[in-house]
C-alpha positions as CSV (number, residue, x, y, z in Angstrom):
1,X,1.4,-23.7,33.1
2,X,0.2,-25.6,29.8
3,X,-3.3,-24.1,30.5
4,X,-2.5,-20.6,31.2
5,X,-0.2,-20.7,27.5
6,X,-3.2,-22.3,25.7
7,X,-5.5,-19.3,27.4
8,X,-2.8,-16.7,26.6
9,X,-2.5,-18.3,22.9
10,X,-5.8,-18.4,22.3
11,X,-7.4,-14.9,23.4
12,X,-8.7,-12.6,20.3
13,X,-5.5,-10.8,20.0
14,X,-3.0,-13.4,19.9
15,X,-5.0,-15.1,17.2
16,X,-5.4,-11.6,15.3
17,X,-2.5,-10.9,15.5
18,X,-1.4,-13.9,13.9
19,X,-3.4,-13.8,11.4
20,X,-2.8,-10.4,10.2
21,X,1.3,-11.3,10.1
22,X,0.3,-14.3,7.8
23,X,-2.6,-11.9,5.7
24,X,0.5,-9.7,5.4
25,X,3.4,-11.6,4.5
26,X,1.0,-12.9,1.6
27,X,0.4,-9.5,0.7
28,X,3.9,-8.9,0.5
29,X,4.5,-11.4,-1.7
30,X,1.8,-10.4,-3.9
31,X,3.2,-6.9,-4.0
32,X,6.8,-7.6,-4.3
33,X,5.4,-10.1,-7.7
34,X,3.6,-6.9,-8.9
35,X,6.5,-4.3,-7.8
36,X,9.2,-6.2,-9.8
37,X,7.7,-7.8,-12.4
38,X,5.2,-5.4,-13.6
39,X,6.0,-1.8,-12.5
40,X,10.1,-1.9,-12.5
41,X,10.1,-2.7,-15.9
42,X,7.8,0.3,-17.1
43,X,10.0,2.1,-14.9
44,X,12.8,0.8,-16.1
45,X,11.5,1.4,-20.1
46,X,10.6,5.0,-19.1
47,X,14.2,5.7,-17.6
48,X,15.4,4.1,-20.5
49,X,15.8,0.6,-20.3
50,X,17.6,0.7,-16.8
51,X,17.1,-2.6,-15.1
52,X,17.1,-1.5,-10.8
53,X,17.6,-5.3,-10.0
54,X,21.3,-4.6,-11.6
55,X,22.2,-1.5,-10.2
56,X,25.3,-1.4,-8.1
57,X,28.3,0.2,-7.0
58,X,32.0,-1.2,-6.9
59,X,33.8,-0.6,-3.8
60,X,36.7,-2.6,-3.4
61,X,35.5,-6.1,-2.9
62,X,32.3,-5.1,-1.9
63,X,29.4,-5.0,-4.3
64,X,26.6,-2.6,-3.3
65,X,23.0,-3.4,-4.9
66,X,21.8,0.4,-4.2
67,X,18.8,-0.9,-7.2
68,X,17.4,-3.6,-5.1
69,X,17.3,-1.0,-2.5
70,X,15.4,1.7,-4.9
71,X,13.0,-1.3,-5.6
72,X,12.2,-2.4,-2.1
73,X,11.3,1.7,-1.2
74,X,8.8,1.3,-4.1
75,X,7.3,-1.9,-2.5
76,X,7.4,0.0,0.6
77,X,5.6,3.1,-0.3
78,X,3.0,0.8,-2.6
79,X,2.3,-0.9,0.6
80,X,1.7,2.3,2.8
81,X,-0.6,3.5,0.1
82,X,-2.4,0.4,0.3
83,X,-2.8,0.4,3.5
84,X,-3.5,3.8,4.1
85,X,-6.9,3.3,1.7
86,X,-8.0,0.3,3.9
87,X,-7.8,2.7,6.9
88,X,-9.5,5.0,5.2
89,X,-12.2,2.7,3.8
90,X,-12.9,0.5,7.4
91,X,-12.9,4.6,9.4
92,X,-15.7,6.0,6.8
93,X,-17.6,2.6,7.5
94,X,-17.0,3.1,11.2
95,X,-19.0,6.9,11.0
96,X,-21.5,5.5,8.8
97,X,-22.8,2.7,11.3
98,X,-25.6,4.1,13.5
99,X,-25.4,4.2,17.0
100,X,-26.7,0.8,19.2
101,X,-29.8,1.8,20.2
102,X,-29.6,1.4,24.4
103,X,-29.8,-2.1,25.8
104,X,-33.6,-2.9,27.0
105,X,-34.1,-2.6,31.3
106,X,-34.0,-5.2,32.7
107,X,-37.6,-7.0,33.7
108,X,-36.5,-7.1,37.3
109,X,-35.5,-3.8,37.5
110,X,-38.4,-2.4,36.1
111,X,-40.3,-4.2,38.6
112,X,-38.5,-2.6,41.5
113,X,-38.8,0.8,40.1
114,X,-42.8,-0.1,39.5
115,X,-42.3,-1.2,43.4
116,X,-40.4,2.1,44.4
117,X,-42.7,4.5,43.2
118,X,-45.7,2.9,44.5
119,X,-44.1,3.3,47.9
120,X,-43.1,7.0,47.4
121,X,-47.1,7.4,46.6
């Protein structure tokens, strides 16, 4: 059982996978940093000094942070964009790479059609 989890843990997906999560929870940290501390407050200057972070609504006891919710979406669609160029970028180098040229025969098999034909003479 041990082997069969290190061969399952260890095949090209698994560890792809794993590092793409950890590639893109640093990402996300990089673009929540840029997101809240760089863009909400131009936002924030242009809408005229609103702070989102603040933004909430009373309800009774309850609190609701609808700003923090505004600033996440931003995060969110900064990230789609993002991510949306890199597909584009690795698909236009995809068309650009040149077909493989075919694999050479086989020494042996040329040899047996060299054979073949002799015999069909």
């Amino acid at each position: 059982m041990l082997k069969e989890f290190k061969d399952f843990a260890m095949k090209g997906n698994v560890v792809d996978l794993a590092v793409g999560v950890i590639i893109g929870g640093a990402f996300g940290a990089i673009v929540g940093a840029v997101v809240d501390h760089i863009l909400m407050p131009i936002v924030g200057i242009i809408t005229g000094g609103v702070n989102f972070d603040t933004l909430s609504i009373k309800v009774g006891e309850a609190e609701l942070k609808y700003g923090m919710a505004i600033s996440a979406a931003v995060k969110f669609i900064i990230i789609a964009f993002f991510l949306f160029l890199v597909i584009k970028a690795i698909n236009k180098m995809k068309k650009a790479e040149p077909p493989a040229p075919p694999a050479a025969t086989p020494e042996d098999i040329v040899l047996l059609r060299e054979i073949r034909d002799a015999l069909k003479k």
